[in-house]
C-alpha positions in Angstrom: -40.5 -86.1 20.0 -42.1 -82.5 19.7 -39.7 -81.5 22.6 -36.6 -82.3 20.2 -37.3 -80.7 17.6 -36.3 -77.4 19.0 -32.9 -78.4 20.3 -32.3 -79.7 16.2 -33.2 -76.3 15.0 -30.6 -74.8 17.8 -28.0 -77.2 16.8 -28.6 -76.8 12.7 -28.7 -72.6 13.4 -25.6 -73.1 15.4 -23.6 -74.8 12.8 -24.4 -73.0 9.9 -23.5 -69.9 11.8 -20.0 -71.6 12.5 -19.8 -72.5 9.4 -20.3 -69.2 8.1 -18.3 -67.9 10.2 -15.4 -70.2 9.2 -15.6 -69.2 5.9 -15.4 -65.6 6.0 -12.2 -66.0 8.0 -10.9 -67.6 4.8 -11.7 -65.3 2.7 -10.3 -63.1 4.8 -6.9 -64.7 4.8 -6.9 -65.3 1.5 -7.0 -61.5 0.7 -4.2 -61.1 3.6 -0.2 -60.3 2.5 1.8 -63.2 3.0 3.5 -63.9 6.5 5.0 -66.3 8.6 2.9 -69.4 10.3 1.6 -68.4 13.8 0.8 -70.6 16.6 -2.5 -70.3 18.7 -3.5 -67.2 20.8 0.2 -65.7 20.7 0.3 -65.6 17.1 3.5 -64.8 15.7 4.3 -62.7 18.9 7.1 -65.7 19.5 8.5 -64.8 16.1 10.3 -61.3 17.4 12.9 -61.9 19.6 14.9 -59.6 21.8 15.6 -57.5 18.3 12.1 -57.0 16.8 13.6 -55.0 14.3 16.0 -57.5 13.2 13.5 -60.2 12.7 11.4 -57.9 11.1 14.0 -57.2 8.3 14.8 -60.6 8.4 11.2 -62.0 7.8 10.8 -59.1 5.2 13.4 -60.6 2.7 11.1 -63.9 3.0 7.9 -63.2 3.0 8.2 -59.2 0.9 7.7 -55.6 1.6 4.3 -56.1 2.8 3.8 -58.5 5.6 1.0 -59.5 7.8 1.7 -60.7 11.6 -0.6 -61.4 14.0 0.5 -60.0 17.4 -1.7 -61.8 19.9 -5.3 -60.6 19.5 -3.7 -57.3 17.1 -3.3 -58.4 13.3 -0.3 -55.6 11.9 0.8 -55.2 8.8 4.4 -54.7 8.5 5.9 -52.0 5.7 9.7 -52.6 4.3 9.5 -50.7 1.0 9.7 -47.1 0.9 7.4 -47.1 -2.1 4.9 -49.0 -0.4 4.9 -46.9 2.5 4.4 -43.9 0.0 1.0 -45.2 -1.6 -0.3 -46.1 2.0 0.4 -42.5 3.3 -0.4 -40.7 0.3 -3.1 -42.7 -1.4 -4.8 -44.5 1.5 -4.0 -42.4 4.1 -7.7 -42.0 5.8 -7.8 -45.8 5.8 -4.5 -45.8 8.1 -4.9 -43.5 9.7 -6.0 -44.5 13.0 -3.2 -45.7 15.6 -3.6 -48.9 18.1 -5.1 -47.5 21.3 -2.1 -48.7 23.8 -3.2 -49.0 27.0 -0.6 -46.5 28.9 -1.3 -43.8 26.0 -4.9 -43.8 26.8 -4.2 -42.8 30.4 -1.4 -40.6 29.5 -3.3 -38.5 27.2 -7.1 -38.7 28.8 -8.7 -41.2 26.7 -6.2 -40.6 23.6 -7.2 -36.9 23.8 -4.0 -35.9 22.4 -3.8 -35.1 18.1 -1.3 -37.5 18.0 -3.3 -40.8 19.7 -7.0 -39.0 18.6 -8.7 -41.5 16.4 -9.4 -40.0 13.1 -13.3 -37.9 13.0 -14.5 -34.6 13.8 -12.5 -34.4 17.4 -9.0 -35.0 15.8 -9.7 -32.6 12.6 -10.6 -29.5 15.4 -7.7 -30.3 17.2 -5.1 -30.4 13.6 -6.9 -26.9 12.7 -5.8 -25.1 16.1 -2.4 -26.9 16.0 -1.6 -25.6 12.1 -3.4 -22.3 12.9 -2.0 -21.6 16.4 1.4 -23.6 16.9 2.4 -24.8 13.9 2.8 -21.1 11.8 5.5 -20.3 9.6 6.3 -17.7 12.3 5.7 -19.8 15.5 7.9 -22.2 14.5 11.1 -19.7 13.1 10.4 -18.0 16.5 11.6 -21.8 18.2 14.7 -21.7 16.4 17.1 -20.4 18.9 15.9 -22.4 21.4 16.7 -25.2 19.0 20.4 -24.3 18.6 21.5 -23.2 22.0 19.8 -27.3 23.2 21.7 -29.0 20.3 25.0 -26.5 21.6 24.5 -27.3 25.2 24.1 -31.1 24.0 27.4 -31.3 22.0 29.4 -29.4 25.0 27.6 -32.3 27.3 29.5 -34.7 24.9 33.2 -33.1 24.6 33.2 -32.3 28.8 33.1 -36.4 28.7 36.0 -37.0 26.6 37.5 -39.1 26.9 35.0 -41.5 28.3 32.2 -43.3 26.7 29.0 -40.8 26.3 25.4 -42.8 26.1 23.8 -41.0 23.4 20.7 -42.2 24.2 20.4 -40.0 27.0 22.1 -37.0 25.4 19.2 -37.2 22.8 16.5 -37.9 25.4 17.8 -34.6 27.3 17.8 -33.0 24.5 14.7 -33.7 23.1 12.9 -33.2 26.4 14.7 -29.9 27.2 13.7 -28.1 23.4 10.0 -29.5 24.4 10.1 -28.2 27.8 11.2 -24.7 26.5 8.8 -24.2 23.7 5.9 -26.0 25.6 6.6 -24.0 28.8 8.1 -20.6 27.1 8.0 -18.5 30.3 9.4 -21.0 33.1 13.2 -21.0 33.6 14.4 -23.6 31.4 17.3 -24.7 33.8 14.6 -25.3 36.3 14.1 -28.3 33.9 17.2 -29.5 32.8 18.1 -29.4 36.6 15.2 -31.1 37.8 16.6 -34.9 38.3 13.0 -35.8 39.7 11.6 -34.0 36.9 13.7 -36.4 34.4 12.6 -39.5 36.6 9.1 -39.0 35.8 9.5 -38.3 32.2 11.7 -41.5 31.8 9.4 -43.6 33.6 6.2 -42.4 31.2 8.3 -43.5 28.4 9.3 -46.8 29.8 5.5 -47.5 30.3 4.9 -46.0 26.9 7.4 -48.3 25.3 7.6 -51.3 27.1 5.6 -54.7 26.7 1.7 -54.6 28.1 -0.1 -57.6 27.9 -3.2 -55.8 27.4 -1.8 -54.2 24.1 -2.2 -57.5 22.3 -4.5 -58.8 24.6 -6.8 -56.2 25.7 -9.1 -59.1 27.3 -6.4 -59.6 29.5 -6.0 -55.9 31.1 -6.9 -57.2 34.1 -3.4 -58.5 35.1 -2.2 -55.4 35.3 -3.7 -54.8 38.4 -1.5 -57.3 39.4 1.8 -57.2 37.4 2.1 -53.9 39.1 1.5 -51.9 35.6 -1.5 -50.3 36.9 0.1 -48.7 40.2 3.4 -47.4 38.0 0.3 -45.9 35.3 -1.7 -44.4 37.8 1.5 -42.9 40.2 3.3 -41.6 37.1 0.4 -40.1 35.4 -0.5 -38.1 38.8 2.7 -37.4 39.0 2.8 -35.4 35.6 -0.6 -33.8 36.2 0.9 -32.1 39.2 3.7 -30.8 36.9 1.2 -29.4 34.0 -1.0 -28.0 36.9 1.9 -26.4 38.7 2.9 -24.7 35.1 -0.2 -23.9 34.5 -0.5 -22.3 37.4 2.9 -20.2 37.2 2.0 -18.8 33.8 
C-alpha cells in the first residue's frame, strides 16, 4: 500500500498541472482577435490557398481588421486596417518589433546579423546608430540620387526596346532593384560588371526563391530536420557560399 502512494501523488501533480495548463490556454484565447477555426497541428495553414493574399482579404471582411491565424506551430496576427496598423507601429512599436527568425534568413545573414532580421536589444540599436549616422545622412543619400535615375532610365529603355512584345515587369523591377543596390553597396566596382553578370543574377534569384518560398521549418521549426532531405539544406548552404565568395571578392577589389 505504502508503495502506491507515490504513484497517486505523481498522477494527482500530473493532472493538476494539465489542468492548469488547460486553462491558461483559455484564457489565452479568450483575449485572442477573432479568426477562423483551425484544424490540428496545421492550423489554419490549409486556409491560404495558392493566393494567400486573396484569402487574407477575404477572411478579413469576416472575421475584421485584426485577425489571428495560427500557421502551424507560428500564431500571426493579421493587420487589414490602416489605422490599426498605425497604433501598432506608432504606439506599440517595441512590442512588434521583433520579426519571425525564418530559417534561410538566419543563414543568409549569420544568425540574423543583419538590422533588418536583428531581434530588437542592445545588438540591433548599435547597428540602427551606424546605419543613420554613416549610410543613412541627408547627404549620403542625395549623393545616391543619380545612380537612382540613370537605373530607373536604363529600366524604362529595357521596356520600350521590347515593344511590341509582352515585358515581365517582375524582372524589370528585380534588375532594377538589384542593380541601384549593387551600385550604392559596391560604389567603386563597374556597375555593368553586375548587370552583365547572368551567374551573378542566378545567385541573387535563387537567395530570394529560398527567402520567399515555403519552409517547413518556418511553421514547424521541430521539423527542420527534413530539410536535409527535401534538398533545402544543400540549395541554403551552396547559395549562401556562393554569395560569400561575391562579398569577399568585392571586398577584396576595394
Amino acid at each position: 500500500m505504502s508503495s502506491e502512494i507515490p504513484l497517486v501523488v505523481l498522477f494527482i501533480t500530473l493532472l493538476l498541472l494539465l489542468m492548469m495548463k488547460k486553462k491558461r490556454q483559455v484564457m489565452i484565447t479568450r483575449r485572442l482577435p477573432p479568426g477562423p477555426k483551425k484544424l490540428p497541428i496545421i492550423g489554419n495553414l490549409h486556409q491560404l490557398g495558392k493566393l494567400p493574399h486573396r484569402s487574407l482579404q477575404n477572411m478579413s471582411k469576416r472575421y475584421g481588421d485584426l485577425m489571428f491565424l495560427q500557421l502551424g506551430s507560428v500564431p500571426a496576427l493579421v493587420v487589414s486596417s490602416p489605422d490599426v496598423a498605425r497604433e501598432i507601429f506608432k504606439n506599440h512599436d517595441l512590442v512588434f518589433s521583433g520579426r519571425a527568425p525564418l530559417y534561410a534568413a538566419k543563414r543568409f545573414t549569420y544568425n540574423l546579423s543583419s538590422i533588418s532580421l536583428a531581434p530588437y536589444g542592445e545588438y540591433w540599436r548599435e547597428v540602427r546608430k551606424i546605419l543613420v549616422l554613416e549610410l543613412m545622412t541627408v547627404k549620403r543619400v542625395e549623393s545616391f540620387g543619380q545612380v537612382r535615375v540613370q537605373e530607373v532610365a536604363l529600366a524604362m529603355e529595357r521596356i520600350t526596346n521590347n515593344a511590341p512584345n509582352v515585358v515581365d515587369l517582375s524582372s524589370v523591377i528585380f534588375s532594377l532593384s538589384n542593380n541601384v543596390v549593387c551600385r550604392v553597396a559596391f560604389g567603386l566596382m563597374n556597375p555593368s560588371d553586375v548587370r552583365n553578370s547572368s551567374r551573378f543574377q542566378e545567385i541573387l534569384n535563387e537567395a530570394q526563391h529560398l527567402m520567399g518560398e515555403f519552409n517547413v521549418a518556418d511553421y514547424f521549426p521541430w521539423m527542420g530536420w527534413v530539410n536535409k532531405f527535401n534538398g533545402v539544406d544543400r540549395r541554403l548552404e551552396k547559395n549562401f557560399r556562393e554569395l560569400d565568395r561575391f562579398f569577399d571578392q568585392v571586398i577584396e577589389e576595394t
